[in-house]
Backbone bond lengths (Angstrom), bond angles and torsions (degrees), N, CA, C in turn:
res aa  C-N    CA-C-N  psi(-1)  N-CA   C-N-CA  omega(-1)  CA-C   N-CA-C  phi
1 X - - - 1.443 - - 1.532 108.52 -
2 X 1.327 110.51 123.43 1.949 109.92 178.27 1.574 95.48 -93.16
3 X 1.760 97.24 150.53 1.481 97.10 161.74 1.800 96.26 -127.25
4 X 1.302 97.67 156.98 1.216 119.34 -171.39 1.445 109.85 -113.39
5 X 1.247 116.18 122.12 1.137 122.59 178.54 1.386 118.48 -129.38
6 X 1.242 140.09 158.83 1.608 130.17 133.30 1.137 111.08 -69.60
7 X 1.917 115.33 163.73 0.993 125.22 -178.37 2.003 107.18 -63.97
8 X 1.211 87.12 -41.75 1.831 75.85 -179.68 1.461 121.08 -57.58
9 X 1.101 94.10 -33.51 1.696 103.01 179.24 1.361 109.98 -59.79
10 X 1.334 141.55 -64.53 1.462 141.48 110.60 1.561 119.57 39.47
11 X 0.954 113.62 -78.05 1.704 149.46 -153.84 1.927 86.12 -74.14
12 X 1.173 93.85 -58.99 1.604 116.42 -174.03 1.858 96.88 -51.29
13 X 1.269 94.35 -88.34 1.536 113.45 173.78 1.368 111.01 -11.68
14 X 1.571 103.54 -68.94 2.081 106.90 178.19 1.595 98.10 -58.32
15 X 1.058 113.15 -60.38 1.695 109.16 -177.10 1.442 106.57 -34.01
16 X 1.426 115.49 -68.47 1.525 101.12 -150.41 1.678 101.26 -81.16
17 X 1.703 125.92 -4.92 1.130 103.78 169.10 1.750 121.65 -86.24
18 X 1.255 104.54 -8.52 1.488 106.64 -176.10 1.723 108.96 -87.64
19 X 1.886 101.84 -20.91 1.249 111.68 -176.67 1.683 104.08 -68.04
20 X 1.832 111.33 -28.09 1.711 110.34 -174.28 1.481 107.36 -65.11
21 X 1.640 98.09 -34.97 1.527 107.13 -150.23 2.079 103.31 -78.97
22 X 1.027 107.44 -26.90 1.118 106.73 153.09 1.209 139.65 -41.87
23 X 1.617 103.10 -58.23 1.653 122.36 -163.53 1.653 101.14 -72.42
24 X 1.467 110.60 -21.93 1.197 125.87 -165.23 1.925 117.54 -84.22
25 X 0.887 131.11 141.07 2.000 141.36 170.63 1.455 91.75 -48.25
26 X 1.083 142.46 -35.21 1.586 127.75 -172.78 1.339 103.63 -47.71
27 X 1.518 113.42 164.31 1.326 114.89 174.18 1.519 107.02 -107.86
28 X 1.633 109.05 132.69 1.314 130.15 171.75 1.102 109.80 -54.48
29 X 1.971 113.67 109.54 1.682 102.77 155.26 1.383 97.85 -111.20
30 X 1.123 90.05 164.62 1.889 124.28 172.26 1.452 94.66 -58.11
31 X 1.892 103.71 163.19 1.250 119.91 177.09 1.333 98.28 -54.65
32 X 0.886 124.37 -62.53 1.918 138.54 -151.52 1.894 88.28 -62.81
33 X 1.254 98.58 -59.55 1.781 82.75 -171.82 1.471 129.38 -71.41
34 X 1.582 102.19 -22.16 1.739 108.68 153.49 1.901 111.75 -60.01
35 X 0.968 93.52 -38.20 2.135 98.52 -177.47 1.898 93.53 -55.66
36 X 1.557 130.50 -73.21 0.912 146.70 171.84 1.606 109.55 -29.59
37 X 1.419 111.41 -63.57 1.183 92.37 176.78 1.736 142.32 -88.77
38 X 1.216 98.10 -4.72 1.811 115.94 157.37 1.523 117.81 -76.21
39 X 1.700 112.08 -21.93 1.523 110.11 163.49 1.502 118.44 -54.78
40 X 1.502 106.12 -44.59 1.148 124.31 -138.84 1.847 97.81 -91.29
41 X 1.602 110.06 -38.66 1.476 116.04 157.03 1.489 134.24 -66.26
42 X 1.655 110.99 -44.32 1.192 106.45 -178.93 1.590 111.23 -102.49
43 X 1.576 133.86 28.12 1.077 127.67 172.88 1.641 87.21 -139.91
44 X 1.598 91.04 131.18 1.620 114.83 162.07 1.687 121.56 -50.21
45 X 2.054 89.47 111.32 1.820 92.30 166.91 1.453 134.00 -65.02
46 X 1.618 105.26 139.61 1.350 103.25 62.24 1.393 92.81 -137.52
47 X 1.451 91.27 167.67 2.002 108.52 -165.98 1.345 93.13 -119.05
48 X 1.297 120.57 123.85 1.527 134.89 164.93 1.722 111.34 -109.30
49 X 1.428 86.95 134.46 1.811 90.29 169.15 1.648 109.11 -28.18
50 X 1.325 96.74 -73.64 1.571 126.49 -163.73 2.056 94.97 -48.52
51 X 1.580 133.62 -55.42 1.003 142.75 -179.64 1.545 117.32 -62.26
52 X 1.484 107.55 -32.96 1.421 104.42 164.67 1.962 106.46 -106.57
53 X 0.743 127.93 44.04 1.408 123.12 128.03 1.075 120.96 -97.19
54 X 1.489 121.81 -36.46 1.776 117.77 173.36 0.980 91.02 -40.90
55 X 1.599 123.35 -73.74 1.688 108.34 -129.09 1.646 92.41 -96.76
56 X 0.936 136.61 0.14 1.364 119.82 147.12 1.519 135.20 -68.15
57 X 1.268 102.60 -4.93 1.862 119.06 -171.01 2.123 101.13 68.86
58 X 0.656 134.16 34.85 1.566 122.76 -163.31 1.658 90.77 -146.32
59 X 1.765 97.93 166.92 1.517 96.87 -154.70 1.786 85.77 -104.31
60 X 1.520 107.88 154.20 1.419 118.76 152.46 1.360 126.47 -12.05
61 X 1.708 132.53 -41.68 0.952 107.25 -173.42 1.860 107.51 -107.87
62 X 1.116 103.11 -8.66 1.952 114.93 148.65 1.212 112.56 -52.32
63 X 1.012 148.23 -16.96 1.324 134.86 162.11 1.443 109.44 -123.50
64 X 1.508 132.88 3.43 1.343 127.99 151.67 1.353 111.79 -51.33
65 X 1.577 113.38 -51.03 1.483 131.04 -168.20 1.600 92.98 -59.17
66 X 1.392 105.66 -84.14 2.096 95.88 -177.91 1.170 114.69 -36.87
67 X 1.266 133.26 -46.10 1.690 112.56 -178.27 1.495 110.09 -48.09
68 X 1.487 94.85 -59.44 1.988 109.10 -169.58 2.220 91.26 -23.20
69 X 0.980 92.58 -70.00 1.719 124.39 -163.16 1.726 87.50 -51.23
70 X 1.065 109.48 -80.54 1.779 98.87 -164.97 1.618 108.07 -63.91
71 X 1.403 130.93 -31.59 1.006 122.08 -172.07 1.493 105.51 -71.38
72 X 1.770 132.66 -44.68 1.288 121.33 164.02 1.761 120.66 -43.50
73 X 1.219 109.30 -15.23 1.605 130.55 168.83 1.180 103.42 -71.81
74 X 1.259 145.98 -30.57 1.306 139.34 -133.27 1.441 135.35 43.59
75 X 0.958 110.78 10.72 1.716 115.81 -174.82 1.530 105.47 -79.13
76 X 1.265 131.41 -47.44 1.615 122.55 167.69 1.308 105.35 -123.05
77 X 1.618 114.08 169.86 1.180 111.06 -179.69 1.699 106.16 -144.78
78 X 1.299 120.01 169.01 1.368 115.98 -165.81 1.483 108.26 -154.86
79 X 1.682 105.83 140.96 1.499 126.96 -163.95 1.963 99.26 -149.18
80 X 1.318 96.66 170.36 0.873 103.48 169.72 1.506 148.63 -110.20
81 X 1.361 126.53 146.63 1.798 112.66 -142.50 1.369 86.93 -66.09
82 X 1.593 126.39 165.24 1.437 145.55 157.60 1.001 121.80 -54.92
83 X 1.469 97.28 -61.79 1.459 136.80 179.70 1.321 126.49 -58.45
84 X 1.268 127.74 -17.66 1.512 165.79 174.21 1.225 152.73 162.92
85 X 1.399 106.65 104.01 1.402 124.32 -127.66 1.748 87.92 -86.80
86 X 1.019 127.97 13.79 1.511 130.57 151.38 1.975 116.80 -55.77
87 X 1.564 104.76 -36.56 1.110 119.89 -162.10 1.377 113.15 -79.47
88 X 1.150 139.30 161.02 1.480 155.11 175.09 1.720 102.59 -124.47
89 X 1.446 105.77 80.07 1.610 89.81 156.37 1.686 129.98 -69.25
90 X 1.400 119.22 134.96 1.535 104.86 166.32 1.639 97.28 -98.75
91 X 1.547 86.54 155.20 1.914 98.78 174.48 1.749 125.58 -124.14
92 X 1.210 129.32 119.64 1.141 107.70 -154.25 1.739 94.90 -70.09
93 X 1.630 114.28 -176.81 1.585 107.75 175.27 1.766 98.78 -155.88
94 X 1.278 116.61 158.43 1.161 110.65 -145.02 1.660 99.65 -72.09
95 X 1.583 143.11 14.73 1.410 131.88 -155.39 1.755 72.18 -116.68
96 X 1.358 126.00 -51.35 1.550 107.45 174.06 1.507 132.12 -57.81
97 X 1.371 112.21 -24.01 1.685 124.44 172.84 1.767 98.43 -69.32
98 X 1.036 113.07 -50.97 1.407 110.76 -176.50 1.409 114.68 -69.16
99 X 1.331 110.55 -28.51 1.918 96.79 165.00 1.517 116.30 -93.12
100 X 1.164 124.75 -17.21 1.842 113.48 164.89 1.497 88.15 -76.29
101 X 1.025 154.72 -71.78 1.796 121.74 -175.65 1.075 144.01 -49.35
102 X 1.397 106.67 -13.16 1.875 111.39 -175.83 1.844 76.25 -104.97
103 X 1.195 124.77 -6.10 2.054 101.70 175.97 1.504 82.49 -102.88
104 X 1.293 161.38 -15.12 1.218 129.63 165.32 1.521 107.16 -77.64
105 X 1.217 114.96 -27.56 1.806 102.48 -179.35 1.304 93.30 -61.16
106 X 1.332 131.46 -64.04 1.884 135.75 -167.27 1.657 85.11 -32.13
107 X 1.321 128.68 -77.65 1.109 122.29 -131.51 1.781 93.26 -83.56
108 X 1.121 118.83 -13.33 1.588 99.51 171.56 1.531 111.69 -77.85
109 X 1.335 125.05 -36.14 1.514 140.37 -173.22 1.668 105.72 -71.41
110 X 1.188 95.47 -37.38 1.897 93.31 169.52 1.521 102.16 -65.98
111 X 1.090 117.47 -63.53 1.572 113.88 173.29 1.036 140.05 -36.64
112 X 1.644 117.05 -35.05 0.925 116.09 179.07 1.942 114.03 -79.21
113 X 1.425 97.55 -9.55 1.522 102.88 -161.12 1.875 94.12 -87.35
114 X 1.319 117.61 -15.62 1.554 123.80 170.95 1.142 122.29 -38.13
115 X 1.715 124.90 113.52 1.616 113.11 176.79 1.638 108.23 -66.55
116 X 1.632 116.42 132.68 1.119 120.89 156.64 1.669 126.39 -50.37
């Protein structure tokens, strides 16, 4: 299903969902650590430090720092591979599943409140 928008409409949309997420007890992440953690939900594990800096364009210790930060959050968590102990797996855990769903409800409920 496409939705069609203008850019203002758009503009609006991020506004009034970042405006909920504010008003709201959730904890504020940064662009970069919202990017990190929607990688890490909506793309199939496994998620490595080292694998999500590629595809984020940003270096290893740019996303060392966001884990440190969301993982004291509880939203992901991190161990090390078995298999090669070079690796940094991240793991999602259920207090991070529950905030990428209550921010996709925000962002559907902002939407829906959009004048046509």
């Amino acid at each position: 299903m496409a939705i069609t928008m203008r850019p203002s409409q758009a503009l609006r949309l991020w506004q009034q969902v970042v405006l909920s997420e504010i008003r709201d007890d959730a904890p504020d992440l940064t662009m970069r650590q919202m990017a990190i953690l929607l990688t890490i939900y909506l793309e199939p594990p496994p998620h490595t430090v080292r694998g999500l800096a590629a595809r984020l364009g940003v270096t290893k210790p740019v996303i060392t720092r966001a884990l440190d930060t969301m993982g004291g959050l509880k939203l992901v968590a991190r161990h090390r591979d078995e298999n090669d102990r070079r690796n940094v797996l991240v793991r999602r855990t259920v207090e991070g599943a529950l905030y990428v769903e209550r921010f996709g409800d925000a962002i559907i409920a902002r939407a829906l409140d959009l004048p046509i």
